[in-house]
C-alpha positions in Angstrom: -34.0 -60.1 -3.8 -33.2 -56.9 -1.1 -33.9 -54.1 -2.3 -31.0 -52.6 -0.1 -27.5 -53.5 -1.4 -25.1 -55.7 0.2 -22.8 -53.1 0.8 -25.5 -50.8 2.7 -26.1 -53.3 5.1 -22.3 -53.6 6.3 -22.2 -50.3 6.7 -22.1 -49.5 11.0 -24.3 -46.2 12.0 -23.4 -43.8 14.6 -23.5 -45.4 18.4 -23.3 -41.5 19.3 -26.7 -41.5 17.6 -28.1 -44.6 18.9 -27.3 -43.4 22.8 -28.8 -40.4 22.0 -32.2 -41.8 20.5 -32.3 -44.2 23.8 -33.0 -41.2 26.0 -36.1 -40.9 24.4 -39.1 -41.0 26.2 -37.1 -40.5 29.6 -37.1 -37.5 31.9 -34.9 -35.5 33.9 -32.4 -36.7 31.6 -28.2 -35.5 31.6 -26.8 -36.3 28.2 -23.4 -35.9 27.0 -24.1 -37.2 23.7 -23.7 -35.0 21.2 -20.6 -33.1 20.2 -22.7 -30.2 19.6 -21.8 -26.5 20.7 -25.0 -25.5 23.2 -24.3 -22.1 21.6 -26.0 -19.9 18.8 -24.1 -18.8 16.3 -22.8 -15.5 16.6 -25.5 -12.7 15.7 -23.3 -10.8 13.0 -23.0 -14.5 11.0 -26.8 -14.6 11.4 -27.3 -11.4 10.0 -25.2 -11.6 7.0 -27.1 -14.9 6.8 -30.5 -13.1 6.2 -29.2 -10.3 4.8 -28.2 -12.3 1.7 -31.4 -14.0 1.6 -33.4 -10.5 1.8 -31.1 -9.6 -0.7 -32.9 -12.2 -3.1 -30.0 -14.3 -3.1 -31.8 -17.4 -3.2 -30.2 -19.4 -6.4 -27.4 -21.4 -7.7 -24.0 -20.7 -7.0 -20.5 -21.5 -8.5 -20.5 -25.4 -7.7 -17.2 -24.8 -5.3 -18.7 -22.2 -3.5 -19.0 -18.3 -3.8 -15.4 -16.1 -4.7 -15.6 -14.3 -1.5 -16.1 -17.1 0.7 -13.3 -19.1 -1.0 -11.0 -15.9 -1.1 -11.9 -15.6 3.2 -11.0 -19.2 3.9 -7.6 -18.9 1.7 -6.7 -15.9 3.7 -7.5 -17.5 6.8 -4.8 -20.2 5.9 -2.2 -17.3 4.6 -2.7 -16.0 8.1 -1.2 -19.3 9.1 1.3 -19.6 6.7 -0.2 -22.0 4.4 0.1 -20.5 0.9 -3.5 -21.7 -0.3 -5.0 -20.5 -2.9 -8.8 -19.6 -3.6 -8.7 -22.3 -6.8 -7.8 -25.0 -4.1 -10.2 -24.1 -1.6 -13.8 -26.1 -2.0 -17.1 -25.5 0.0 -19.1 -28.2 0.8 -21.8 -29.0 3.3 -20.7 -29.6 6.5 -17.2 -31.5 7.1 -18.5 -35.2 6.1 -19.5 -34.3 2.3 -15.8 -33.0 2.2 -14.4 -36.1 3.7 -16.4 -37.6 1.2 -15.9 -35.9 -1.4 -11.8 -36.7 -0.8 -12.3 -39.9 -0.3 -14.0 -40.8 -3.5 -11.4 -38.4 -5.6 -8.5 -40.1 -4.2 -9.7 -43.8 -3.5 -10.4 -46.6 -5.9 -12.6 -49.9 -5.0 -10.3 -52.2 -2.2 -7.6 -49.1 -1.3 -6.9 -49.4 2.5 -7.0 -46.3 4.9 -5.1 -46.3 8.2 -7.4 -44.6 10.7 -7.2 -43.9 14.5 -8.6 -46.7 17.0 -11.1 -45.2 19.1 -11.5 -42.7 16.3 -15.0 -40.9 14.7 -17.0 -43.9 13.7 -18.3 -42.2 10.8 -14.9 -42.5 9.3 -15.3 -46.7 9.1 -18.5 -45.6 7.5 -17.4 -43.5 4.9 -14.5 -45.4 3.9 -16.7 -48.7 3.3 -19.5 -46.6 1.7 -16.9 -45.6 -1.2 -15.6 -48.8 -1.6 -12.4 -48.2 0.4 -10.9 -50.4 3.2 -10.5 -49.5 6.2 -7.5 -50.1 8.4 -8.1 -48.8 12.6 -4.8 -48.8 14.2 -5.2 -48.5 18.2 -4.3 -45.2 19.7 -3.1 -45.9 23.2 -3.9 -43.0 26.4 0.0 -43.5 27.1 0.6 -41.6 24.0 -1.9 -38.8 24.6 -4.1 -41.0 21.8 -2.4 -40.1 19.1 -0.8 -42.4 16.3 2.8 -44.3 17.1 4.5 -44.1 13.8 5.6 -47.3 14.4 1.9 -48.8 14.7 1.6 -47.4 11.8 4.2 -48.7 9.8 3.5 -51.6 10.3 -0.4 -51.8 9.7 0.7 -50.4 5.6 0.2 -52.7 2.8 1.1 -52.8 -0.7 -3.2 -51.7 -0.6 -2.4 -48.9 1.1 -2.9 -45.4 0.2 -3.7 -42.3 3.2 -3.5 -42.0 6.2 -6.9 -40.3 8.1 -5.4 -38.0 10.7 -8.0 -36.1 13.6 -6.4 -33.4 15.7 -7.6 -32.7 17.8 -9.5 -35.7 18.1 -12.9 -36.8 18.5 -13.7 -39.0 20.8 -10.5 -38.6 23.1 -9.2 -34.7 23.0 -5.8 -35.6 21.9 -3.9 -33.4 19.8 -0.9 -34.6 17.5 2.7 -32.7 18.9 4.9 -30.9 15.8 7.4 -33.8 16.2 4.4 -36.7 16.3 3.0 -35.2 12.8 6.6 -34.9 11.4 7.5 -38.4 11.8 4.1 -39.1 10.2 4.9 -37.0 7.6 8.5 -38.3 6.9 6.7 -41.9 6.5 3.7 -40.7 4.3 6.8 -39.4 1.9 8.7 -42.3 2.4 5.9 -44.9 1.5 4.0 -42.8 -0.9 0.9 -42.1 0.9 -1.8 -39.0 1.0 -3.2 -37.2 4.4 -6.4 -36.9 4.8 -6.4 -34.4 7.7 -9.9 -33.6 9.5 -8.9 -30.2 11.4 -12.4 -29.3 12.4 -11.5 -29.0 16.0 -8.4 -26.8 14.9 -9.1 -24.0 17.2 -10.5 -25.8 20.3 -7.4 -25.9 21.3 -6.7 -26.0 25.6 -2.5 -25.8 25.3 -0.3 -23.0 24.8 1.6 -25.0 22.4 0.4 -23.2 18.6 -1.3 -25.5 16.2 0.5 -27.8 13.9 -0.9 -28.9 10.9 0.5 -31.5 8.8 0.4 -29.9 5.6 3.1 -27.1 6.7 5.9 -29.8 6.2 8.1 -29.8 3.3 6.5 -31.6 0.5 3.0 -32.4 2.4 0.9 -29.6 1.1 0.8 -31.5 -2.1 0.2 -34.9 -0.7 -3.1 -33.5 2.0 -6.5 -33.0 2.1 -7.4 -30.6 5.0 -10.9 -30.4 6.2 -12.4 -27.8 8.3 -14.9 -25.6 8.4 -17.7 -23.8 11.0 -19.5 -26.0 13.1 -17.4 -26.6 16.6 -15.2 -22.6 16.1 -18.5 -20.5 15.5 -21.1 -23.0 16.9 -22.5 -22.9 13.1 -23.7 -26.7 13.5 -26.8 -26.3 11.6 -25.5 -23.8 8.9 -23.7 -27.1 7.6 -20.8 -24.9 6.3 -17.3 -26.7 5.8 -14.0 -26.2 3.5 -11.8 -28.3 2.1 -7.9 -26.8 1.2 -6.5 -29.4 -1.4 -3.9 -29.5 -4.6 -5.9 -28.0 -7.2 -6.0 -30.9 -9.5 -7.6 -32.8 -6.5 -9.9 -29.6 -5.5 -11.3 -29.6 -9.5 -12.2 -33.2 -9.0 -14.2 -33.1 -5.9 -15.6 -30.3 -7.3 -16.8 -32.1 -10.4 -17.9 -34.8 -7.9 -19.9 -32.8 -5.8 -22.3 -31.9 -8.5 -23.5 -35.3 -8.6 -24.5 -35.2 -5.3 -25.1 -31.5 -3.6 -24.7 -28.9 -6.5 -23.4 -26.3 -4.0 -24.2 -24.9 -0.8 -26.8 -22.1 -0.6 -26.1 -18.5 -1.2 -27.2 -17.1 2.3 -24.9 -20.0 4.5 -22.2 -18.7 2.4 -22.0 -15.1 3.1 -22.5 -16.1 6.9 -19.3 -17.9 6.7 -17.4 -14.8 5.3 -18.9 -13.0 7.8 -17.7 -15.4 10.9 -14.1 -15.3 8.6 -13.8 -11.5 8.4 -15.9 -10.4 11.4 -15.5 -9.8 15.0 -13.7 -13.1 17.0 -14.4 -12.4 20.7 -17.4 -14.4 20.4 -15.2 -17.3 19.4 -12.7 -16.0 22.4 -15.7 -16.2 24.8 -16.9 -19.6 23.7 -13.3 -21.1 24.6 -13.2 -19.7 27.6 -16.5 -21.1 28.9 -15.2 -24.4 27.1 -11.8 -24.4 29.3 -13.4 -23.9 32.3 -15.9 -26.8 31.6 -13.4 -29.3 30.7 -11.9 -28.4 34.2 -14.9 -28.8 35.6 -15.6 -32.5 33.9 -11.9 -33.8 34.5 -11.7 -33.2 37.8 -15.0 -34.1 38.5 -14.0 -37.6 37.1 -11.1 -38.0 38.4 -12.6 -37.3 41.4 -14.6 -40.7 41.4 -13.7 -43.9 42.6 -12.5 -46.4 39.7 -12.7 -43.5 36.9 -9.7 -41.9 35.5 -9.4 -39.0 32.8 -6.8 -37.6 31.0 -6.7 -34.5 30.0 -7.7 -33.5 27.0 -5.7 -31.0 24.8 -8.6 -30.1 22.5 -11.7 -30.2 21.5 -14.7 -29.9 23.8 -14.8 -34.4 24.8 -13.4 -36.0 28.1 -12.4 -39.7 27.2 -12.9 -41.5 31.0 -11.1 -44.4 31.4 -14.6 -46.6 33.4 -12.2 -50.2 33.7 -11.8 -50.4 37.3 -15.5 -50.8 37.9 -15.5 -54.2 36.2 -18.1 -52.8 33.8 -17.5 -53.5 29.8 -18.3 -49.6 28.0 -21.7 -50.7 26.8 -22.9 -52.3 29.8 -21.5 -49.0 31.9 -23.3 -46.4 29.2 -26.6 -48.6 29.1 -27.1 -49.1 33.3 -25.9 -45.6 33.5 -28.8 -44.3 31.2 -31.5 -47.0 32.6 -30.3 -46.2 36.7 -29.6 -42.6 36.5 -30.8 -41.1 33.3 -27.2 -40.0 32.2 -26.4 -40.3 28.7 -22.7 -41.3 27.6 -21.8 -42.9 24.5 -19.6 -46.0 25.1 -15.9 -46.2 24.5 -16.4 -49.0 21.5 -18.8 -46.7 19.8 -15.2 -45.6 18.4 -13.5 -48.9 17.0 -12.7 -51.9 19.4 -9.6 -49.8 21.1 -12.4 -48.0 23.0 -13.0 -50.6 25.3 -13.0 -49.4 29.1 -13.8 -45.9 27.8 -16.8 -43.6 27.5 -16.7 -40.3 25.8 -18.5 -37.3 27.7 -18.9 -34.6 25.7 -18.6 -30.8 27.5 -20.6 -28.9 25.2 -23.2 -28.5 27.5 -23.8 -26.2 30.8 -21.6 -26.1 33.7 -24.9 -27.0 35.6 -25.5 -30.3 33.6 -21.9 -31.1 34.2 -22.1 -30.7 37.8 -25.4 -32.6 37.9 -24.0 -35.1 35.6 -21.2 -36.1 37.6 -23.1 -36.0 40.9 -25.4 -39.1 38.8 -22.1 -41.0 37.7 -20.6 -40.8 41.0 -24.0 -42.2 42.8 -24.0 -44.9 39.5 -20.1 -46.3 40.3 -21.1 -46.3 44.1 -23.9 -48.5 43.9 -22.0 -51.1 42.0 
């Protein structure tokens, strides 16, 4: 008998994870691996960080987070115009224990989720690791990779019961239009479905167009599940600091979940995100600038290169090249790529099976490693 359940062992790990650990060992190596900010986090966050820590704040607190940090994130969305209120506002660590956290509240054993195809692989993950089914439905580049309402009408069951929406969107940098999330939101109403929306790339955003979230439509605030929180905006990957904004029946539930498996987030992380909330944002002004002119940098730089093509990405801080030309499947592209030229890429099916003739180059990193990057990739697809 396994000591390791069944269920465990369907489970898929990360292939963002997997490239990643392959570059070890290697040197002079490029890697656009990791969706990770390649900045610190912003010295007045830090600060408030230790101040509450010197402070002797070092214990328990309320299980769905501290009042003022709660109260800052409910403001933030007032700011918005979502009327949220600090009793449906929980704090968890990092975005994935929220999107867990929703999951379990809302799903029961064999209830299907629709999710996007190339989307986050942790989301298949998840949703098999509470017992849920999940449902990809592809995401084409003609449609900016975002959902066709009509794809997704037709991939609901009587089993069905959310919809996972991410924009913008890791791997591709799509971002959902007003009128794309309205139509998704007039079927969710009409079929009786919840939103589970993961909005941590909310304000990577490369557009003028203003951010749309589904849960300002009428009637969809009570029907969603918002999750954002620090990590990409403030470069606060390690503080593992994320919200979720929910119905408060819903918000009381994961709360009561979350004690079974976290408690609650230390004292110290919290008052850092009040302070990245409430403090000065230039730093966060400065950090998209840098991005925008990186993900210039990167696109053209692709585009630039015989066989590849990249669309644009309206968000987020990845470039989704389109590698099918060169007659190389993703994995075979990302592996000779690594091996040959020591560049690191994660392969377009690392996402779901729409993926194929993609891989995901994240721009997180220095405009030197870019330009060195792409120099590699361009001497790679030559030599084929």
């Amino acid at each position: 008998m396994s000591f390791v359940s069944e269920k465990s062992k369907r489970i898929p790990g990360s292939m963002i994870r997997e490239m990643f650990a392959m570059q070890t060992g290697m040197e002079n190596v490029v890697s656009f691996a990791l969706g990770e900010p390649d900045f610190t986090a912003p010295k007045h966050v830090i600060d408030a960080t230790v101040a509450s820590f010197q402070r002797g704040e070092t214990h328990y607190t309320p299980n769905a987070g501290i009042p003022a940090l709660r109260e800052a994130v409910a403001k933030s969305y007032q700011d918005r115009g979502l009327d949220y209120k600090p009793n449906e506002i929980l704090i968890g660590a990092g975005a994935i224990s929220l999107l867990c956290l929703a999951c379990t509240a809302c799903l029961d054993i064999g209830d299907e989720v629709l999710l996007p195809d190339p989307g986050w692989a942790n989301y298949k993950g998840l949703m098999m690791q509470v017992g849920a089914v999940p449902v990809p439905v592809k995401v084409k580049e003609e449609n900016g990779f975002m959902y066709d309402v009509d794809d997704l009408r037709a991939a609901i069951t009587p089993k069905t019961k959310m919809i996972l929406i991410n924009s913008p969107s890791n791997p591709t940098g799509g971002v959902a239009s007003a009128e794309n999330l309205r139509q998704i939101a007039d079927l969710a109403k009409e079929k009786n479905l919840y939103i589970l929306a993961d909005e941590i790339y909310r304000e990577l955003l490369w557009d003028d167009e203003p951010y749309t979230s589904i849960a300002s439509f009428p009637g969809m605030k009570d029907r969603t599940v918002v999750v954002d929180g620090f990590s990409k905006k403030y470069a606060m990957t390690g503080f593992r600091l994320a919200y979720s904004a929910a119905p408060e029946e819903l918000t009381v539930t994961m709360t009561k979940l979350l004690e079974n498996v976290l408690s609650s987030v230390n004292e110290g992380v919290q008052w850092g995100g009040v302070a990245a909330l409430t403090g000065s944002q230039d730093c966060v002004e400065e950090m998209k600038r840098q991005y925008r002119r990186r993900r210039e940098l990167i696109v053209h730089g692709l585009n630039a290169i015989d066989k590849i093509s990249c669309m644009e990405p309206k968000g987020a801080f990845y470039a989704f090249a389109n590698i099918s030309r060169t007659g190389l499947k993703s994995w075979d592209f990302a592996i000779r790529l690594l091996q040959e030229k020591h560049v690191v890429v994660v392969p377009g099916t690392g996402f779901g099976e729409g993926g194929e003739g993609f891989v995901r180059l994240s721009y997180a990193t220095s405009e030197e490693t870019i330009r060195e990057g792409l120099k590699r990739i361009n001497e790679f697809v030559e030599s084929l």
